[in-house]
N, C-alpha and C positions, 0 to 999 in steps of 0.2 A: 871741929876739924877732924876727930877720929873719927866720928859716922861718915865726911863725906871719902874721908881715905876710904873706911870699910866699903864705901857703896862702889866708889870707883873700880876696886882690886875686884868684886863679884862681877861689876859690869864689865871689866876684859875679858873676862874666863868665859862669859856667853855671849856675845855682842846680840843675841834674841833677845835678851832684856830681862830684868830679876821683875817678877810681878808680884811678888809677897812669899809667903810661908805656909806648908799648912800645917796641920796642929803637932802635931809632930814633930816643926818647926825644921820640914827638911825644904830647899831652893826649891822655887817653882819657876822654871821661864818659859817663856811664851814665844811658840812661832809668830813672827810679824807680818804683815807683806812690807817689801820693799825692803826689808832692815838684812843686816849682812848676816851672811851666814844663813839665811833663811830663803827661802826658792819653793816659785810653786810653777808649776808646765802641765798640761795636755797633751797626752800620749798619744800615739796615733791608735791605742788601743781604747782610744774613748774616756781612759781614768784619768784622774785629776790626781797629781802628785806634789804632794808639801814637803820639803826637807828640809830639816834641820842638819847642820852641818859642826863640827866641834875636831878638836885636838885630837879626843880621844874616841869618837865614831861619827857614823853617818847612819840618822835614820829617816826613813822615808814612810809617808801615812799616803797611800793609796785609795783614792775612791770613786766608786761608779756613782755618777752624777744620777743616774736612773735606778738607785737604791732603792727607794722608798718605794716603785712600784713593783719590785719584783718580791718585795717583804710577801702578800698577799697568795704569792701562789707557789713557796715554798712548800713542804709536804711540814716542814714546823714554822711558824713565825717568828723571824729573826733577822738583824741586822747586821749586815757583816762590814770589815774594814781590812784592805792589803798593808802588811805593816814589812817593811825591810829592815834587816839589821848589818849595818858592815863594821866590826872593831879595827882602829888606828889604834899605831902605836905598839905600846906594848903591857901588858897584864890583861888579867881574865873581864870578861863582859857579858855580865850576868843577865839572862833574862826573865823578867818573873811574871810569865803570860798573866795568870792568876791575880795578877796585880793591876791588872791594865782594865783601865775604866772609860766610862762614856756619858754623861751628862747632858741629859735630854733638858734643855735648858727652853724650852718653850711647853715645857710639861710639869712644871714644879720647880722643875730641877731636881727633877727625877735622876739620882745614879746608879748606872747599874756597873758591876764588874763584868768581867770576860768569862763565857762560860768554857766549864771544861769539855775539852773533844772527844775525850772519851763518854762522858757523860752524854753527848750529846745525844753519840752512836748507840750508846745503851736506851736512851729514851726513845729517841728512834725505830731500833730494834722493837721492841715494846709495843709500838703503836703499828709497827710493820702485821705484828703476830695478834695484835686484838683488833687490826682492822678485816683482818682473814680469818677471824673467829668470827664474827660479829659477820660479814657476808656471806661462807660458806655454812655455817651451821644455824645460821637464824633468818637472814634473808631469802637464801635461797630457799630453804626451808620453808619457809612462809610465803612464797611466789614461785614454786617451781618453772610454772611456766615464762618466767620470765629469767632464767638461769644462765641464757647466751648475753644477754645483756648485761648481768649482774658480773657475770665472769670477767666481760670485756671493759665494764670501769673497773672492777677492780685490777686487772693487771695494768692498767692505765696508771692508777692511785699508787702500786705498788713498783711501778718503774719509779715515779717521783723519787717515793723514798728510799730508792736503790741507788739512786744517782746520787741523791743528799749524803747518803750515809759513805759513798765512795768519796765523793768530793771531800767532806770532812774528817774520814780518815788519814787521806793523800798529802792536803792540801792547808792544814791548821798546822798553826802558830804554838808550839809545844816550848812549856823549860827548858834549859838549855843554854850553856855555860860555852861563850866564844873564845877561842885561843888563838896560838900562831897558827896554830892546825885548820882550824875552821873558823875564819874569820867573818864570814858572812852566813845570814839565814835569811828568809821571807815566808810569810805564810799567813794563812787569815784569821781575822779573831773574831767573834762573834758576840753579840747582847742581845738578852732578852729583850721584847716589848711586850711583853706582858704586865702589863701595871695599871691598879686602879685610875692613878693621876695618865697616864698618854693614852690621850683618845685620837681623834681623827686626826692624822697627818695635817699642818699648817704650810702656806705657802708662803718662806722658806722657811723648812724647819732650820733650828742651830744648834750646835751641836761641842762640846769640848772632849777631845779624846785625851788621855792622860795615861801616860807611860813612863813607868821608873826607868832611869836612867843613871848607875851610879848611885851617888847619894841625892842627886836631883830629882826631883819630876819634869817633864817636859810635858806643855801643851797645846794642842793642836787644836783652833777652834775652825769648822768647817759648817758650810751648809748644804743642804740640800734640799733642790738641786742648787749648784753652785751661783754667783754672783756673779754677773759679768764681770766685774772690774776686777773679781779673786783671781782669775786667772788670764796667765800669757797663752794666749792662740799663738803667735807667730813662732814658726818654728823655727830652732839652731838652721843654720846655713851646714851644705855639709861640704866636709874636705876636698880641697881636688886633687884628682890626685897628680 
């Protein structure tokens, strides 16, 4: 009788559903479809948007259904996800980007964390300045007469990574502590797929993102590309006025 009082008192506080523990021994719940609190929709901007819904916030796991092709012709390889955060209520709402994971679940199960953005930009940088070493001092050098050509991939190659490293200075998902003041954030998070175990993309890959939340975890299992049946096409009606 007290386990199922204990079970019932955690299942009001998430109506998403308790799915276990992890070692740690902190809540784990899980985005459902269909189950309350829980929403997924198609944006007319093409992403695919999951919500979890709660007392004390609202977050939302955004994703481009055409992920997976655009990995390849990044200037790095990497997978990224739209994450929003908006705090109800009242006390602080901690975000610990660093902590947010991805669980490539048709590759091992393979997990990776979120990489840092700063990190990124630095890696970046790096490859921006030895791919301009590596063409101008030894390519060209070694095929001069082919030097209008080598010029023009390379500022081709090196737009990429000018765009990347702007995007992800702008546009990531940094630490960051939500109050009355600033009750909302969004921004993107990124994972390596660099790993011995994830070889050639699977049709559907799937996928569990994992986000602290509180003392919870919250998880969001998605695929890509998505399942017909994961998502509502039909759009809200709008107001008249």
């Amino acid at each position: 009788m007290v386990r199922s009082a204990c079970a019932l008192a955690i299942t009001l506080v998430c109506s998403c559903g308790l799915l276990g523990a992890d070692r740690a021994s902190v809540p784990v719940f899980r985005w459902t479809a269909g189950a309350p609190n829980c929403s997924v929709r198609r944006g007319d901007d093409g992403l695919i948007y999951y919500g979890i819904s709660s007392a004390g916030f609202d977050i939302t796991l955004s994703v481009d259904p055409k992920e997976l092709e655009k990995i390849p012709h990044r200037a790095t390889p990497m997978l990224g996800v739209l994450l929003s955060f908006t705090r109800k209520g009242t006390g602080n709402f901690e975000i610990r980007q660093r902590r947010i994971s991805l669980e490539f679940l048709n590759h091992r199960q393979v997990v990776k964390t979120s990489l840092d953005p700063d990190e990124i930009v630095q890696h970046l940088q790096e490859d921006v300045d030895a791919l301009t070493d590596q063409v101008e001092r030894h390519e060209i050098r070694k095929h001069p007469e082919q030097r209008a050509q080598k010029e023009t991939e390379l500022q081709a190659r090196l737009k990429d990574y000018t765009e990347m490293i702007d995007f992800v200075s702008t546009q990531s998902l940094h630490h960051v502590v939500l109050n009355s003041g600033d009750s909302s954030i969004k921004g993107w998070v990124f994972f390596s797929v660099k790993d011995r175990w994830i070889g050639p993309w699977h049709k559907p890959e799937q996928f569990i993102l994992r986000v602290p939340a509180g003392d919870q975890i919250l998880e969001f299992p998605f695929s890509l590309p998505p399942k017909n049946n994961e998502v509502e096409l039909r759009k809200r009606p709008q107001a008249e006025n």
